[in-house]
Backbone as ProteinMPNN parsed JSONL, in Angstrom:
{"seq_chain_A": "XXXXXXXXXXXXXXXXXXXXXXXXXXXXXXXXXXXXXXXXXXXXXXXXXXXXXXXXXXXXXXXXXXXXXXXXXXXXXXXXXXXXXXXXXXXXXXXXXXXXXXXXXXXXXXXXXXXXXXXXXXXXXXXXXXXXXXXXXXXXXXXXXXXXXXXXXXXXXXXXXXXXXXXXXXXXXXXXXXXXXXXXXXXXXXXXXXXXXXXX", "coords_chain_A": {"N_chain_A": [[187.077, 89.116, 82.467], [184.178, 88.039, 80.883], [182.491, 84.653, 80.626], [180.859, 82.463, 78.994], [177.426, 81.036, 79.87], [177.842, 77.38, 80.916], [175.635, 75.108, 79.415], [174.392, 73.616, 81.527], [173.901, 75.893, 82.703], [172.292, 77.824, 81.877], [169.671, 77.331, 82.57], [167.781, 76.036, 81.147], [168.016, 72.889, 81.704], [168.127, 72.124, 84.916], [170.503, 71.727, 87.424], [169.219, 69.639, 89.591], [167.799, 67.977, 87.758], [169.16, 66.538, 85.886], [169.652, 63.722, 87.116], [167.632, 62.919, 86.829], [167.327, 62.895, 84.453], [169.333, 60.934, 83.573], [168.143, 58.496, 84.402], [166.088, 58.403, 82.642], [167.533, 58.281, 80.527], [169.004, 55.836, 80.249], [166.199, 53.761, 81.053], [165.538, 53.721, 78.839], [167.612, 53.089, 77.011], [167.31, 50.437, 78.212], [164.958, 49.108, 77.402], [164.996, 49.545, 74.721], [167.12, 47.41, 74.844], [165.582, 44.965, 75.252], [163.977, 45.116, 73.622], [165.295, 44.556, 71.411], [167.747, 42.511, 71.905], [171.317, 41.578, 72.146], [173.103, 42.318, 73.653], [174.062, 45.117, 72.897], [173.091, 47.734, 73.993], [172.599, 46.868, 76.351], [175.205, 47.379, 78.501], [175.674, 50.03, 78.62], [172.956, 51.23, 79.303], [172.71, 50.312, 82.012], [174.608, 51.389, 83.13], [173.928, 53.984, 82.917], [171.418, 53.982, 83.845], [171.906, 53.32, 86.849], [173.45, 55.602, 87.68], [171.991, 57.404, 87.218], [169.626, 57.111, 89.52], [171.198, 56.58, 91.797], [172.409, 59.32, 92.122], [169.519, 60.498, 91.883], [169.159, 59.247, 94.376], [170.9, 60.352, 96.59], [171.037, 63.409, 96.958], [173.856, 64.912, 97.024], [175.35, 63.785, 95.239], [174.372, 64.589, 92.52], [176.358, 66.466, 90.93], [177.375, 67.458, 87.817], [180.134, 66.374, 87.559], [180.368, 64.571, 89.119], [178.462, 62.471, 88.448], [178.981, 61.764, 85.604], [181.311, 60.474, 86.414], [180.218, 58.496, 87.967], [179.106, 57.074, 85.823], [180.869, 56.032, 84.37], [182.016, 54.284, 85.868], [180.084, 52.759, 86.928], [179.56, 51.348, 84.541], [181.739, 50.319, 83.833], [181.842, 48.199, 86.038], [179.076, 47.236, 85.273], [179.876, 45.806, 82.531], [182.243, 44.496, 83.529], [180.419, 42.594, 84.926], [178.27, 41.672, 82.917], [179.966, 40.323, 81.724], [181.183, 38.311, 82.461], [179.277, 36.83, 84.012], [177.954, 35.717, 81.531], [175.44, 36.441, 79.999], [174.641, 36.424, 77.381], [175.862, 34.275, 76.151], [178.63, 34.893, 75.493], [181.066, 34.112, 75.793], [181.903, 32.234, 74.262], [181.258, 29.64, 73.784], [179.417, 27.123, 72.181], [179.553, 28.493, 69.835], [180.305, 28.612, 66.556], [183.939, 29.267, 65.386], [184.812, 28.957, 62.92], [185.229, 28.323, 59.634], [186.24, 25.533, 59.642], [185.548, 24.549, 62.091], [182.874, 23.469, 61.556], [182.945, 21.061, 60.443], [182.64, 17.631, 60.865], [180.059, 18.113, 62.437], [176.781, 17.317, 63.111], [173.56, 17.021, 60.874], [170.443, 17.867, 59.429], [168.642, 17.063, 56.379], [167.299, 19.206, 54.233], [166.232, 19.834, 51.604], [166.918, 17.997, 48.997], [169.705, 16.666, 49.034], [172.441, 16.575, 46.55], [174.804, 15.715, 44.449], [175.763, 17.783, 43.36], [173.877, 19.849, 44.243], [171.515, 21.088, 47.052], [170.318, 21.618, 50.616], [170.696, 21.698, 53.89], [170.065, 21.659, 57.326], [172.034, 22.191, 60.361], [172.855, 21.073, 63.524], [174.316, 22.329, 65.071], [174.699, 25.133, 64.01], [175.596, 27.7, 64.052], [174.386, 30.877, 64.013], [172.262, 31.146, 61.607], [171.405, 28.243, 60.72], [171.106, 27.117, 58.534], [172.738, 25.642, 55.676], [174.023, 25.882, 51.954], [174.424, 22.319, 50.105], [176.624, 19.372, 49.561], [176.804, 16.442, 47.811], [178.974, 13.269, 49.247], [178.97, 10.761, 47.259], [175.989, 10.195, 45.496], [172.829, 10.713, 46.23], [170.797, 12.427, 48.456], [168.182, 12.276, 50.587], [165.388, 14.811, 51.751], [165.136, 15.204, 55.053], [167.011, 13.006, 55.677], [169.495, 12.087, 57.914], [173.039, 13.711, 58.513], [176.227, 14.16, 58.378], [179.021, 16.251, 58.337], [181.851, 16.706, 56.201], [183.917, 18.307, 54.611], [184.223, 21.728, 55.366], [184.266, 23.29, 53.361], [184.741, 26.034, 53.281], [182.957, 26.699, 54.514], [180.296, 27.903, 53.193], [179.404, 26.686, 51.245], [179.122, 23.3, 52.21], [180.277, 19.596, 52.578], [178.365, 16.957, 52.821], [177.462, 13.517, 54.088], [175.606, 10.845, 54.474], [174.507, 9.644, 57.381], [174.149, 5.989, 58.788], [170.985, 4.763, 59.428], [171.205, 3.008, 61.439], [173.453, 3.465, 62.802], [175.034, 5.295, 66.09], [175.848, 7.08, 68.628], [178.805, 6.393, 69.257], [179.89, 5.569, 66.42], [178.877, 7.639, 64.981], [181.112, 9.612, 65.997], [183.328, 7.991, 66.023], [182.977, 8.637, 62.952], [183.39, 11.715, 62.761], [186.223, 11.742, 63.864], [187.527, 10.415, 61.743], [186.975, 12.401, 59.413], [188.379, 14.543, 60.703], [191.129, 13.998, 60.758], [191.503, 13.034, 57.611], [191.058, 15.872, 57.079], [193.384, 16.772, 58.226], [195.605, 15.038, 57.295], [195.545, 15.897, 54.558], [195.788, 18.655, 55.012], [198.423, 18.758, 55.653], [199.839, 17.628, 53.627], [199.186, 19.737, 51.987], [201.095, 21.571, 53.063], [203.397, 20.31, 52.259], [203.476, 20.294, 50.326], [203.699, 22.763, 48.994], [206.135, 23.452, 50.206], [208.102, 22.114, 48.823], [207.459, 23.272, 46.736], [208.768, 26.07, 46.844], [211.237, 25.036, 47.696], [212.047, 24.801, 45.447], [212.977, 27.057, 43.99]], "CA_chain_A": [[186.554, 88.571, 81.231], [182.732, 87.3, 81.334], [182.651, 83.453, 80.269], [179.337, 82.795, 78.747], [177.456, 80.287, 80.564], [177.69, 76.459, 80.254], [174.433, 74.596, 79.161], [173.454, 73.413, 82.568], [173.466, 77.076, 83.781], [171.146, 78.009, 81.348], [168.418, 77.369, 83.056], [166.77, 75.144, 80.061], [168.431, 72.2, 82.702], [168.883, 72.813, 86.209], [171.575, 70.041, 87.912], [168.531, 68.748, 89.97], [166.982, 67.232, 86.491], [170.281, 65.647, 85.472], [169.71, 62.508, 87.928], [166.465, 62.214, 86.183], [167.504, 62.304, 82.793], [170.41, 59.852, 83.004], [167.417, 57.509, 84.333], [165.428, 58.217, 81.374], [168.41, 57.28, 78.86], [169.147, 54.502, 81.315], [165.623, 53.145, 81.118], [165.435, 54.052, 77.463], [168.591, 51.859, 76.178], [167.247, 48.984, 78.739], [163.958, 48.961, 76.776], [165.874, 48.968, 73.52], [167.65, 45.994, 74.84], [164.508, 44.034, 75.612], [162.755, 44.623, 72.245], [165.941, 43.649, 70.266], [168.605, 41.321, 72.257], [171.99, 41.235, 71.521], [173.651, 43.293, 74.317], [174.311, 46.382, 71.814], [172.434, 48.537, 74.695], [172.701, 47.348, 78.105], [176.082, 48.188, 79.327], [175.529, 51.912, 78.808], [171.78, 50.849, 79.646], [173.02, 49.59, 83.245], [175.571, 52.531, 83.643], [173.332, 55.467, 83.011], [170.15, 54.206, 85.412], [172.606, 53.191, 87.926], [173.891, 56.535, 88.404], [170.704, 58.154, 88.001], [169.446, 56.686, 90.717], [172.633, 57.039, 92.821], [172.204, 60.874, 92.163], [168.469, 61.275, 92.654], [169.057, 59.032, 96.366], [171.996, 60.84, 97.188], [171.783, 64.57, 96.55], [175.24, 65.313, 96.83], [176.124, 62.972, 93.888], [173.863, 64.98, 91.474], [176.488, 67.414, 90.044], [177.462, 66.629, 86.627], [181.079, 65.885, 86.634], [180.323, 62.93, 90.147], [177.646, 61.892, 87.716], [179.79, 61.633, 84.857], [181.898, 59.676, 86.916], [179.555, 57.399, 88.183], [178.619, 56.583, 84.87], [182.379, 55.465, 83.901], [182.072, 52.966, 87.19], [178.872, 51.509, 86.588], [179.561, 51.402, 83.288], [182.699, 49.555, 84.292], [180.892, 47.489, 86.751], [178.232, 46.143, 83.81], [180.591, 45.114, 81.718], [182.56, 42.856, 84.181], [179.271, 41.568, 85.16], [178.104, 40.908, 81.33], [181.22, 39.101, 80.582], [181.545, 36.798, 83.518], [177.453, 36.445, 83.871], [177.878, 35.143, 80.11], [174.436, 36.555, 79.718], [173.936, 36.28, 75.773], [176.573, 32.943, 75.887], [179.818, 35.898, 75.073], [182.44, 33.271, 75.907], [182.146, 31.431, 72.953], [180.794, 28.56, 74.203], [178.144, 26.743, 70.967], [179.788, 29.189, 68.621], [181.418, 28.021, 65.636], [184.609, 29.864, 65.228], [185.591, 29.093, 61.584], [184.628, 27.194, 58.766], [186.8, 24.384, 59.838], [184.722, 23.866, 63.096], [182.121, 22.898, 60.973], [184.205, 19.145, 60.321], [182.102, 16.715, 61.835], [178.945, 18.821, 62.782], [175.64, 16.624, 62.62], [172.329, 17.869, 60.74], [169.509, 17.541, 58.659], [168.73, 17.135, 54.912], [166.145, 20.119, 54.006], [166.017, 20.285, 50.555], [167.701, 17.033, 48.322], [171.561, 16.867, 48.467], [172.996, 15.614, 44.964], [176.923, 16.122, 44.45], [176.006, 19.526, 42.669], [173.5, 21.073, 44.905], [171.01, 20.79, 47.993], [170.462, 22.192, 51.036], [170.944, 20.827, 55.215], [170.192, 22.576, 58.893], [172.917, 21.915, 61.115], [172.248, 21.165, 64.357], [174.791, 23.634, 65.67], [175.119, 26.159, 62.68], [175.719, 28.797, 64.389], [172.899, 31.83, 64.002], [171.86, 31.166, 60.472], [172.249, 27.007, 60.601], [170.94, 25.947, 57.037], [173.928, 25.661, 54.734], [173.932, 25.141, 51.054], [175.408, 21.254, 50.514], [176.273, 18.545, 47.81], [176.739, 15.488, 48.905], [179.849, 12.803, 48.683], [178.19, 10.791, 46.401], [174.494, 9.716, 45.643], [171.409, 11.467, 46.749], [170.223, 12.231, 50.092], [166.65, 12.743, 50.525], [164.586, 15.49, 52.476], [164.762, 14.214, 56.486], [167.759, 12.118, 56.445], [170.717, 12.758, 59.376], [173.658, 13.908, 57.712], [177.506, 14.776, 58.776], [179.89, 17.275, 57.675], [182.493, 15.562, 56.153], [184.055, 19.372, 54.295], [183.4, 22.809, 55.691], [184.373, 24.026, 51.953], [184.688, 27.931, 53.743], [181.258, 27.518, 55.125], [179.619, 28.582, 52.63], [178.71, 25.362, 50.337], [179.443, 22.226, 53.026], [180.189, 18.626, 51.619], [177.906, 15.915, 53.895], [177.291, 11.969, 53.912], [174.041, 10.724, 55.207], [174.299, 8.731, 58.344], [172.754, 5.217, 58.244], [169.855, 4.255, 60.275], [172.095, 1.862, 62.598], [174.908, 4.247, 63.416], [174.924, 5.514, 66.911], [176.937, 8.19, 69.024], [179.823, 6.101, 68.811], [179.764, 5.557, 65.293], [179.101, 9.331, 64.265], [182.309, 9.917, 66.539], [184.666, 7.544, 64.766], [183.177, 9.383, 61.376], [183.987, 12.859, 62.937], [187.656, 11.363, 63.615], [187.814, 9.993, 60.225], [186.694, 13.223, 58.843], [189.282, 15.251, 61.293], [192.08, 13.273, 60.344], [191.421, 13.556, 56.576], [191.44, 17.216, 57.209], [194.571, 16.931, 59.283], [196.386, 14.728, 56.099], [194.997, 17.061, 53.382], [196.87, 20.087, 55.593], [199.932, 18.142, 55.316], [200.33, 17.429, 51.907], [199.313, 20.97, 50.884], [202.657, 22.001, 53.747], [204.736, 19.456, 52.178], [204.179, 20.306, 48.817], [204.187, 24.263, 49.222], [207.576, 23.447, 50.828], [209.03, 21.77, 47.859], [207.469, 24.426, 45.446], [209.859, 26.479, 47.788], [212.967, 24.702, 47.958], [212.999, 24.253, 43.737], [212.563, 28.352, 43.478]], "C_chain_A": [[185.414, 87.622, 81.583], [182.994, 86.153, 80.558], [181.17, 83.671, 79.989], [178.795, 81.32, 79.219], [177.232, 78.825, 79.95], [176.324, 76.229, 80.436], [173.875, 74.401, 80.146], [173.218, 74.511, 83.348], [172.6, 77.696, 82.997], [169.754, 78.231, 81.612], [167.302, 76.223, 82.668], [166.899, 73.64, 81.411], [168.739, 72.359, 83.494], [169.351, 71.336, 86.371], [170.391, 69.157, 88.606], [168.225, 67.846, 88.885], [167.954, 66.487, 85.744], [169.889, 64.38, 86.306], [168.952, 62.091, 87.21], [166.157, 61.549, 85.347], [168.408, 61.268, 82.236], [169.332, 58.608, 83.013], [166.448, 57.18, 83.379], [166.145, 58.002, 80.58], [168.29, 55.624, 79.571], [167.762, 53.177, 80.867], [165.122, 52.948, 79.673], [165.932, 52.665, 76.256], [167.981, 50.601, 77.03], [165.91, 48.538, 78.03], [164.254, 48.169, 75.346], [166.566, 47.771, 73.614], [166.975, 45.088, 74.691], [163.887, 43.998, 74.16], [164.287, 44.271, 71.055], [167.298, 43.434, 71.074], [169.55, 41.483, 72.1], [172.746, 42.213, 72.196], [174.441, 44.562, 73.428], [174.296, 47.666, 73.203], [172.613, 48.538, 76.697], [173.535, 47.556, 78.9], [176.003, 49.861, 79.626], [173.904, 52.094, 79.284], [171.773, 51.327, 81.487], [173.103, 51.274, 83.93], [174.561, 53.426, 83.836], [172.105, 55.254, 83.607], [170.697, 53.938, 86.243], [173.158, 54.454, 88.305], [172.915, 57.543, 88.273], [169.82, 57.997, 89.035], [170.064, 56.752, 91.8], [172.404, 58.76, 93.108], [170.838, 61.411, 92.075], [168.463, 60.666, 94.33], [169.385, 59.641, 96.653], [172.02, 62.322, 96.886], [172.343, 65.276, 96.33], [175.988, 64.887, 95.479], [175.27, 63.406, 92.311], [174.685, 66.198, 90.414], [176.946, 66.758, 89.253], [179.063, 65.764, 86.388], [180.883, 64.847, 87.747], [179.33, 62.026, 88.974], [177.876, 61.049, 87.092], [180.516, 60.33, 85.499], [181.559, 58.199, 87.539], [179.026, 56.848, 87.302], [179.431, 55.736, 84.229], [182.325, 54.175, 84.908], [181.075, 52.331, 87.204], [179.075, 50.997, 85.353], [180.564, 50.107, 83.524], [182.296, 48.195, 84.861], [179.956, 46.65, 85.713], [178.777, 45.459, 82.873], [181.34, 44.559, 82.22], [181.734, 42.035, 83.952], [178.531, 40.893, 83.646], [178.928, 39.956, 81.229], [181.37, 38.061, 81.694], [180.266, 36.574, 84.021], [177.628, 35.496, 82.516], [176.236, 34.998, 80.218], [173.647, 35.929, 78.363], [175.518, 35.184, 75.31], [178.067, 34.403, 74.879], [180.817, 35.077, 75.202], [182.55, 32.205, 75.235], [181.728, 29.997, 72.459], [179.395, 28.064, 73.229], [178.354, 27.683, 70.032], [180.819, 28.514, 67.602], [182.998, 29.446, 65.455], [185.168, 30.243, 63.899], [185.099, 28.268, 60.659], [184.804, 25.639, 59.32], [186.056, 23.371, 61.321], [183.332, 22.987, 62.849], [182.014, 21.24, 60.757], [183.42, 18.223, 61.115], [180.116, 17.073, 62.6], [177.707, 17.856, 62.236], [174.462, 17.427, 61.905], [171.534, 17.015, 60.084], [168.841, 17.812, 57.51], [167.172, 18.219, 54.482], [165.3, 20.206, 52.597], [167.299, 18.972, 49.626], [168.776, 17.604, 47.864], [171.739, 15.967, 46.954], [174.273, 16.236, 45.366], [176.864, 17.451, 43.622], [174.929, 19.949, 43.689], [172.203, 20.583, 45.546], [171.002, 21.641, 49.438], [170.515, 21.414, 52.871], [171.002, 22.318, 56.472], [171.162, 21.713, 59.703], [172.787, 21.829, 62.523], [173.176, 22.004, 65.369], [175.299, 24.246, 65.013], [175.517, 27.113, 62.926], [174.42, 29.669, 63.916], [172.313, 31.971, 63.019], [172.612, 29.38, 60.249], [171.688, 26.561, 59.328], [171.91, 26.559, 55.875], [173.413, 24.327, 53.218], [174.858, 24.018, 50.876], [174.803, 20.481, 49.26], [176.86, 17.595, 49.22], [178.404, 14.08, 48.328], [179.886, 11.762, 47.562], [177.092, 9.869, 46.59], [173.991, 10.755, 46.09], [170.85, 11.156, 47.938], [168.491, 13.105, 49.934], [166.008, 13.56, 51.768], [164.903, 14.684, 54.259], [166.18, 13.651, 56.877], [169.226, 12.274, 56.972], [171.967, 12.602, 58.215], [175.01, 13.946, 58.426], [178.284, 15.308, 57.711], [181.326, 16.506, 57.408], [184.008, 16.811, 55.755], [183.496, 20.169, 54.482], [183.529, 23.523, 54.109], [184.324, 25.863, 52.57], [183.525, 27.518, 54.262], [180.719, 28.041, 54.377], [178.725, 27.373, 51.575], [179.697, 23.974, 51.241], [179.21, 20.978, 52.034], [179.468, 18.142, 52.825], [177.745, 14.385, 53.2], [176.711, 11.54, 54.859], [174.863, 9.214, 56.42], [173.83, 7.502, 58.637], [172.171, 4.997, 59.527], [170.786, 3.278, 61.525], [172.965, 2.189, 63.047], [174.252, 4.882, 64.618], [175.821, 6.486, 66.99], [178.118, 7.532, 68.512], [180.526, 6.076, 67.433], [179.727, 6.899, 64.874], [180.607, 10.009, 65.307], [183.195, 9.426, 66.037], [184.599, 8.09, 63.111], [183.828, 10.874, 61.493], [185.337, 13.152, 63.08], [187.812, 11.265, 62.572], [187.958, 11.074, 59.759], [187.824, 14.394, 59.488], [190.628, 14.709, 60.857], [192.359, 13.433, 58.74], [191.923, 14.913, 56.375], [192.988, 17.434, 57.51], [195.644, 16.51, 57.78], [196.481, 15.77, 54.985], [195.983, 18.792, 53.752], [198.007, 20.071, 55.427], [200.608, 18.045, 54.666], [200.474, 18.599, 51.492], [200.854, 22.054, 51.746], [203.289, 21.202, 52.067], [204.841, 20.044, 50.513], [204.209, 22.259, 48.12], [205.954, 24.628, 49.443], [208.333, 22.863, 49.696], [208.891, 22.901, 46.89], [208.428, 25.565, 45.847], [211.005, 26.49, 47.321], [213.153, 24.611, 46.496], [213.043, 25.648, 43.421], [214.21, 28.605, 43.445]], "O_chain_A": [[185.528, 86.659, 82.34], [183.781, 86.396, 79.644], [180.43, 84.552, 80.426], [179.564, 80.378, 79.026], [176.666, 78.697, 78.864], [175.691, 76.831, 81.304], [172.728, 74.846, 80.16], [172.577, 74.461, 84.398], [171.876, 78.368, 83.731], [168.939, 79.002, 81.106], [166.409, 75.701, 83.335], [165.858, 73.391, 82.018], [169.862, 72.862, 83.472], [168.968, 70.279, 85.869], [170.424, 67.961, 88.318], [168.46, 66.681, 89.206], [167.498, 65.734, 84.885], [169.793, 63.657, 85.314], [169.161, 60.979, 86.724], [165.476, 60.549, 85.121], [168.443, 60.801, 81.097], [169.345, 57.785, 82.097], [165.99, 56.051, 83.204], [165.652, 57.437, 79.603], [167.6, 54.638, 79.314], [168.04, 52.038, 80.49], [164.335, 52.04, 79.406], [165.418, 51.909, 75.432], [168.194, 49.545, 76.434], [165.775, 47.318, 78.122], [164.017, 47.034, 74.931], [166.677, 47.057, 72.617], [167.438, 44.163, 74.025], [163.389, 42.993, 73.654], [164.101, 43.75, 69.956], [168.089, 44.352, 70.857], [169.269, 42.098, 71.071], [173.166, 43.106, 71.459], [175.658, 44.648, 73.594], [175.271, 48.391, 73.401], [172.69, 49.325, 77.641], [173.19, 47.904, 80.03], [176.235, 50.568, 80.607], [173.623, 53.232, 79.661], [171.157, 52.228, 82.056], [172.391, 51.985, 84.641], [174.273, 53.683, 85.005], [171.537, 56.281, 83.977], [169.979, 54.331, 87.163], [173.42, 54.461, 89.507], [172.892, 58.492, 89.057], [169.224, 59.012, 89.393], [169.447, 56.999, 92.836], [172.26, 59.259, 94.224], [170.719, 62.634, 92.156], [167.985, 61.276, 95.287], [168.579, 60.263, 97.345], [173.133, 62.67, 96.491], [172.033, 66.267, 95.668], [176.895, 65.453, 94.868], [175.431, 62.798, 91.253], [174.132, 66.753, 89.464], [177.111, 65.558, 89.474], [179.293, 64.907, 85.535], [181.365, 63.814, 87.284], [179.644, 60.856, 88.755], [177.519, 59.887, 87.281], [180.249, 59.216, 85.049], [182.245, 57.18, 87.609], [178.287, 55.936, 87.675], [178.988, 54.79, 83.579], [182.666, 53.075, 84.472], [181.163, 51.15, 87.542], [178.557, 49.888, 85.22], [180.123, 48.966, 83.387], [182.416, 47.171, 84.189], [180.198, 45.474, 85.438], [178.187, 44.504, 82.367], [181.589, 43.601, 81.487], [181.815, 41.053, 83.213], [178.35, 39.686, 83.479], [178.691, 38.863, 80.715], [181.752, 36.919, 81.437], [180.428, 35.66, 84.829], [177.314, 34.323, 82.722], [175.682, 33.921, 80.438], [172.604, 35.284, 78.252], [176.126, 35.384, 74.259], [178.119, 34.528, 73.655], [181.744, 35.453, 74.485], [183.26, 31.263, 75.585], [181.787, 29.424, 71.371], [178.326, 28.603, 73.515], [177.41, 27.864, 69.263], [181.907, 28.01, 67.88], [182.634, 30.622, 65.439], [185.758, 31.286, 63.617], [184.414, 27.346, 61.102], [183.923, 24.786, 59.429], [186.024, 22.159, 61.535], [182.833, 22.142, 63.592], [181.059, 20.485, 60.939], [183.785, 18.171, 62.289], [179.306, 16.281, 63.081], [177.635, 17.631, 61.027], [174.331, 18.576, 62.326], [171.673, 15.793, 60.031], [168.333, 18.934, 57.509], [166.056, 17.702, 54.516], [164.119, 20.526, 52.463], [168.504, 19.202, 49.724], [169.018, 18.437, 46.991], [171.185, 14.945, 46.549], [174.618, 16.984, 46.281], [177.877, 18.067, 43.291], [175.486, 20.926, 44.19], [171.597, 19.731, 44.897], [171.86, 22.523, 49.396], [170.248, 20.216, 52.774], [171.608, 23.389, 56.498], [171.016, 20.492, 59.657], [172.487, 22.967, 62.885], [172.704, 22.314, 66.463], [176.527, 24.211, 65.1], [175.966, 27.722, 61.955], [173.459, 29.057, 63.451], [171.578, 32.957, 63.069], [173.748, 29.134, 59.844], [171.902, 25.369, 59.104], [171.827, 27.664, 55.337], [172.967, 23.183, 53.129], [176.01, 24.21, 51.265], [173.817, 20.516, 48.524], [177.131, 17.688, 50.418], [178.78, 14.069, 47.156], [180.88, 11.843, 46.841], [177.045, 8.993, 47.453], [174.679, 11.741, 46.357], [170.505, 10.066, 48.395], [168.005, 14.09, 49.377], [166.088, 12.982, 52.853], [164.794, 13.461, 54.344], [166.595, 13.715, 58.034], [170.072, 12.649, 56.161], [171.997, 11.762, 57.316], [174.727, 13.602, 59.573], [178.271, 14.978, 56.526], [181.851, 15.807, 58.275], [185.075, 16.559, 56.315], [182.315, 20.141, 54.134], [182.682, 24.377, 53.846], [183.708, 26.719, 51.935], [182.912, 28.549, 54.539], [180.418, 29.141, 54.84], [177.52, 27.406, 51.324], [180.855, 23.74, 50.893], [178.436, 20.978, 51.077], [179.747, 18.698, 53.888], [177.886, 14.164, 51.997], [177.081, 11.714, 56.02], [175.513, 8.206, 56.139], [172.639, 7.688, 58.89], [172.807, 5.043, 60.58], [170.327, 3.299, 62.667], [173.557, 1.42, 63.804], [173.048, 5.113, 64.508], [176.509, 6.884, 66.05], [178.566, 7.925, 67.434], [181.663, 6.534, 67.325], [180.758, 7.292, 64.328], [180.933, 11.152, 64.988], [184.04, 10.146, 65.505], [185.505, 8.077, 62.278], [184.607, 11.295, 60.638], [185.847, 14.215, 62.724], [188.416, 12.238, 62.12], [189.14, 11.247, 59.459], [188.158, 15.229, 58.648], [191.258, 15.703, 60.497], [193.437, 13.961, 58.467], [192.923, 15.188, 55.711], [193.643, 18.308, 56.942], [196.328, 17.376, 57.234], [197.517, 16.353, 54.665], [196.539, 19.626, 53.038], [198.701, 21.036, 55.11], [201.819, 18.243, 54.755], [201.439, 18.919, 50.797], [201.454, 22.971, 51.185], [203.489, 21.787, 51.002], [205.816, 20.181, 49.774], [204.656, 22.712, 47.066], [206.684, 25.545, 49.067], [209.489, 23.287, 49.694], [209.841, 23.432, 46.315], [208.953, 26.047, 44.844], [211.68, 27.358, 46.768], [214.296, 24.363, 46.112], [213.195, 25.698, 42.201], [214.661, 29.681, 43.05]]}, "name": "protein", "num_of_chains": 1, "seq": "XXXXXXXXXXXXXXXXXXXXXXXXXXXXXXXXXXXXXXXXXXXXXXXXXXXXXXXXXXXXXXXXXXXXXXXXXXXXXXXXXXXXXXXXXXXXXXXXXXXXXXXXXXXXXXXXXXXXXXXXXXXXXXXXXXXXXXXXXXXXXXXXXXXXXXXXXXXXXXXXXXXXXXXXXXXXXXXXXXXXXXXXXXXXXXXXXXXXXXXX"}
């Protein structure tokens, strides 16, 4: 019984031109990485010019399923090295995690806070740092240093302007203050979940 032949016997690809072409995806996705960031591209980038190169040095390592295989191990290989390189900061390190990390976060008044509506850049916002913001009360004007006092979800932040004479220390005992609050406020809404509970 005749088998009909696979693609690389074809002819259209001979196995020599496989080494070539992994280095043209290879150099393809590493391009794509460079014009837009955000490691999407260069593990499979890495992998597939690393073993095209392996298999045009080596001419033994050009048939398709060592290829293949060397593509799974570089592949492998790049993505250790991504994650413990912490190339594009992957270990979490200056990322906010949740609204609630927000709590204390310093910034700056963009657009006049009032207690209904305003706007503030954060000076570690994560990748989109200007958050809409009211303020606890009074009016904060264009410019002036702010802290997060409520992440409200992250999505509309409460702040209270900083004064001119406060220092590190000082914006650290407000970020306590403001953690602590949080911390009480968690407490109460336990304690009184737990009675709505126990009267059911």
């Amino acid at each position: 019984m005749a088998y009909p032949p696979l693609p690389l016997q074809t002819g259209l690809v001979s196995p020599e031109t496989l080494p070539l072409l992994l280095v043209l995806a290879g150099l393809g996705l590493s391009l794509a990485e460079a014009i837009a960031p955000g490691a999407h591209f260069v593990v499979l980038g890495v992998a597939l010019l690393a073993a095209g190169l392996a298999g045009l040095l080596i001419a033994p390592l050009a048939s398709p399923i060592i290829l293949g295989l060397l593509v799974f191990v570089f592949g492998a290989l790049a993505l250790y090295g991504y994650r413990e390189l912490d190339i594009y900061g992957g270990k979490g390190e200056g990322k906010t995690s949740d609204s609630d990390a927000l709590t204390g976060k310093m910034g700056r008044v963009t657009e006049r806070v009032t207690p209904t509506s305003g706007e503030v850049k954060l000076d570690e916002g994560g990748f989109n740092p200007y958050y809409a913001a009211r303020s606890v009360h009074g009016e904060l004007e264009a410019g002036t240093e702010v802290i997060v006092v409520d992440p409200g979800g992250g999505n509309v932040v409460t702040v209270e302007g900083v004064g001119p004479g406060e220092d590190e220390i000082d914006r650290e005992l407000a970020r306590e203050r403001a953690r602590r609050h949080e911390e009480s406020a968690e407490r109460d809404e336990e304690e009184l979940e737990r009675e709505g509970t126990e009267g059911v």
